[in-house]
C-alpha positions in Angstrom: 114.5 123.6 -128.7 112.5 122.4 -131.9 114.5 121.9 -134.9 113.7 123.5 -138.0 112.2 121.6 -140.7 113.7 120.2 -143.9 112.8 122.0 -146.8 111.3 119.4 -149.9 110.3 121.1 -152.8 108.3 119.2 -156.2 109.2 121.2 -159.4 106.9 119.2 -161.7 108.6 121.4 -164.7 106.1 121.3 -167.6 104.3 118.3 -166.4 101.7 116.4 -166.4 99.7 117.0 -169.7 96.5 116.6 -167.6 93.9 117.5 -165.0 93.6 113.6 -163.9 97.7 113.0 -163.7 97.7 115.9 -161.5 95.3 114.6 -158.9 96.9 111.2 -159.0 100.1 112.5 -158.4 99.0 115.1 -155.5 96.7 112.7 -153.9 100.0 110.1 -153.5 102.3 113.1 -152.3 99.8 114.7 -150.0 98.6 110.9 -148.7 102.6 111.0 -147.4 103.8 114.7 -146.6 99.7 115.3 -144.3 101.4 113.2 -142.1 105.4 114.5 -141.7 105.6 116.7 -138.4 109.8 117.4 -139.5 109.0 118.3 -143.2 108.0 121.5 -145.2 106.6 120.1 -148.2 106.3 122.3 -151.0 104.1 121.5 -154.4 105.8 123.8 -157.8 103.1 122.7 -160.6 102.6 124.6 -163.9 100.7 127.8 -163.5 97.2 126.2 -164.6 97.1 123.8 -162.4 98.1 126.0 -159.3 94.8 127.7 -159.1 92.8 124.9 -158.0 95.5 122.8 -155.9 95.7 125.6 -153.6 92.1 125.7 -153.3 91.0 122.3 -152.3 94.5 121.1 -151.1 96.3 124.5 -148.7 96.7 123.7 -145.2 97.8 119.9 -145.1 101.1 120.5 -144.3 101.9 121.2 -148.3 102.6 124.7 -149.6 102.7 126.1 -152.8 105.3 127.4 -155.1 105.1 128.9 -159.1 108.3 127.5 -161.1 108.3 131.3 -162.7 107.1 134.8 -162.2 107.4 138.1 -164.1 109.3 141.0 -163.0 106.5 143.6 -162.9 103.3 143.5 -161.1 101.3 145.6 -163.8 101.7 146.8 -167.1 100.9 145.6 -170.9 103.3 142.3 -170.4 101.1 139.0 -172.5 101.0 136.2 -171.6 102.7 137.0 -168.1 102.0 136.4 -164.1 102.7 139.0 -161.7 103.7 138.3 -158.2 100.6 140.4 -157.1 98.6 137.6 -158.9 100.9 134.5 -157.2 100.3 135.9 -153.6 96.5 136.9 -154.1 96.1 132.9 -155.0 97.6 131.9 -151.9 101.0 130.4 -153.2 103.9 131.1 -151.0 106.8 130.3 -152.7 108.5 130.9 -156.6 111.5 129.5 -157.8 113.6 132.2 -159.5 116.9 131.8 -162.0 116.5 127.9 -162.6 119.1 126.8 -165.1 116.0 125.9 -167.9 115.1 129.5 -167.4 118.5 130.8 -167.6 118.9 129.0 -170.8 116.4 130.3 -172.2 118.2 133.9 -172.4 117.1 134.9 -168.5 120.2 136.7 -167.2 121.1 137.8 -163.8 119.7 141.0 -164.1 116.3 140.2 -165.2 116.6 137.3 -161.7 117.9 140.2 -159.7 114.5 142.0 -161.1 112.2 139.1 -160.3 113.9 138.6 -157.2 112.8 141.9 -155.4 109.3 142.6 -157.3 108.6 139.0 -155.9 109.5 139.9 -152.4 108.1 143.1 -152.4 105.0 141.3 -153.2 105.3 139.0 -149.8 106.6 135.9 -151.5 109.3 133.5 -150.6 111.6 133.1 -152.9 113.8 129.8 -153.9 116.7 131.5 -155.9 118.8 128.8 -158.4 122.2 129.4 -159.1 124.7 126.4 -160.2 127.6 126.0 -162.6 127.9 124.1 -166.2 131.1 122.8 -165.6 133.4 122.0 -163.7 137.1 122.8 -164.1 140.5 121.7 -162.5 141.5 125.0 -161.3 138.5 126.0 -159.3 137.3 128.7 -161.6 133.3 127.5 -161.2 133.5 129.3 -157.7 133.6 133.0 -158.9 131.0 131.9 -161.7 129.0 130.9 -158.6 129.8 133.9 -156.3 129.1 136.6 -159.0 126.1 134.8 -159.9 124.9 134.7 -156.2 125.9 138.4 -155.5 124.6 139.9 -159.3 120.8 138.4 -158.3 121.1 139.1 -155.0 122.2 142.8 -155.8 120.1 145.4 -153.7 118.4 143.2 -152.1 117.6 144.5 -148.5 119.2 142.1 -145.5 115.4 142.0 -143.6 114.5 140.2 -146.6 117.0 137.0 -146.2 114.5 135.1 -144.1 112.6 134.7 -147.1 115.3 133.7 -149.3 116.4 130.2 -149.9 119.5 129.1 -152.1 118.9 125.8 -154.1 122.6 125.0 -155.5 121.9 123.2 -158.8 124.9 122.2 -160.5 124.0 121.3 -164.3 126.4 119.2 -165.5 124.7 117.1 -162.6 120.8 117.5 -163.1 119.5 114.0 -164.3 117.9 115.8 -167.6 121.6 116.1 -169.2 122.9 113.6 -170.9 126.2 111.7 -169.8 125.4 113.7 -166.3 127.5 112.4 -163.1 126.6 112.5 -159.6 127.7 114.6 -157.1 129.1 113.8 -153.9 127.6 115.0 -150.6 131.3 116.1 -149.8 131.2 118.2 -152.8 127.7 119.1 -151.8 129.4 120.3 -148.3 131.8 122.2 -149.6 129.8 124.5 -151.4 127.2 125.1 -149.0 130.0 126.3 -147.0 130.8 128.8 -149.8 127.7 129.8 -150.1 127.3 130.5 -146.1 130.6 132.5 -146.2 129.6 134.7 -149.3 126.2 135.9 -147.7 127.9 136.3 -144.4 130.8 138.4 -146.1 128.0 140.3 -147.6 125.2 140.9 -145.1 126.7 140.3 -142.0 123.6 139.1 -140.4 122.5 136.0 -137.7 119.6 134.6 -140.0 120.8 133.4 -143.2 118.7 131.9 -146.2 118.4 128.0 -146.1 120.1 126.5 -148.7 118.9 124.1 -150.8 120.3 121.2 -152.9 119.1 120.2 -156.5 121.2 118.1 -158.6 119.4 114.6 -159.4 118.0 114.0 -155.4 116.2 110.3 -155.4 115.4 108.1 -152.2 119.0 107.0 -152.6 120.8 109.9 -152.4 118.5 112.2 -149.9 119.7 110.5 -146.7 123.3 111.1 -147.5 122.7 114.9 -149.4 121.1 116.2 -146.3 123.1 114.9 -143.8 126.6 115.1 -145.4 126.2 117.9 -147.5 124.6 119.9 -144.9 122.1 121.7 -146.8 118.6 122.6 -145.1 116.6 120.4 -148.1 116.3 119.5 -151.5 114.9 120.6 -154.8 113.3 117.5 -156.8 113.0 117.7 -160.2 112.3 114.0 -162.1 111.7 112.5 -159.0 108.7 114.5 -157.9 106.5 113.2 -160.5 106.4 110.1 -158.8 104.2 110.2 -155.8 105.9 107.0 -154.5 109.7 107.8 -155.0 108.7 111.7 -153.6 106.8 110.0 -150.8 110.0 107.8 -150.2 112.1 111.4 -149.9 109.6 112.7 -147.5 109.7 110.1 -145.4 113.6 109.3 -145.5 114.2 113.3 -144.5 111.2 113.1 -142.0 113.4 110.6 -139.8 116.6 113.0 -140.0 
């Protein structure tokens, strides 16, 4: 029986500033993930650059994500981009509820919005959820379940194959200041909450993948997917270097 593949995803966040960076940095990542048989490599630039990565780079074992996505598919929105527009491109995949979107005012009931317009619309979606904090008496794990079951809220159980859950803890993401690392026990432990809310919920065989995203390097990866037991990893910082991404690739490749 063939084992399913590892799930890497690049969020490039707003970078880089130009066309050029953007080639050096997909040529270095694609020169690596072309070659990974165990690997789903997926490639979240900024939505000007998507347009012509997909074109001249789709079918070498890299798909493509958007980082963002609008909760309508037509209407007087400026300065929006519609799912409609995402899937006619030929990208696959859009990260919904990031922490830098949710601090930026995005709630769970404009995610739970995005959420089903984008599957409607055919795509897969990589939905973020995560805690600020942590506290001594446990209270982070009903901040995580409601926010798990308020964007997942009417979404249809056939639509959990294309549903991923990236756990990204905040007070862990390498862009905070004073941020600690988390341990692949901890990881563990709330992939198995995670599992156990969407089974208590849906009730189903096939369950979304979940995903890990706080600070993953070369030197963590190894231990993140094998003793946190999550399906892959979201890279953030990391993914703007070909050579450290290529070095994730590979290290999960091998698992």
């Amino acid at each position: 029986m063939q084992k399913d593949k590892k799930i890497i995803i690049a969020n490039w966040k707003m970078n880089p500033d130009s066309e050029k960076e953007v080639q050096v940095i997909f040529s270095g990542i694609k020169k690596i993930a072309s070659k990974l048989l165990n690997v789903q490599t997926i490639v979240c630039p900024p939505f000007i650059y998507i347009a012509k990565l997909v074109d001249s780079h789709k079918g070498h074992r890299i798909a493509f994500g958007s980082q963002n996505v609008f909760s309508e598919n037509k209407g007087a929105f400026t300065g929006m981009i519609s799912p409609n527009m995402l899937k006619n491109k030929g990208v696959e995949y859009v990260i919904i509820g990031h922490s830098e979107r949710r601090a930026l005012c995005e709630d769970n009931i404009l995610v739970n919005k995005k959420i089903k317009s984008a599957i409607k619309s055919g795509l897969k979606v990589i939905l973020c959820i995560g805690e600020k904090e942590r506290d001594d008496h446990g209270h982070y794990f009903n901040f995580l379940k409601k926010q798990l079951l308020d964007s997942l809220e009417g979404v249809p159980k056939n639509s959990l194959h294309n549903l991923f859950i990236a756990y990204e803890p905040i007070w862990a993401l390498s862009g905070n200041s004073g941020n600690k690392s988390m341990s692949s026990a901890d990881v563990h432990e709330i992939t198995i909450f995670i599992k156990k809310i969407l089974h208590d919920q849906y009730r189903v065989k096939v369950m979304p993948k979940i995903l890990y995203g706080g600070s993953a390097n070369p030197k963590n990866a190894e231990d993140l997917i094998l003793n946190g037991n999550v399906d892959g990893l979201l890279v953030g910082k990391a993914s703007l270097d070909a050579k450290k991404f290529g070095e994730i690739l590979s290290i999960v490749n091998k698992l």
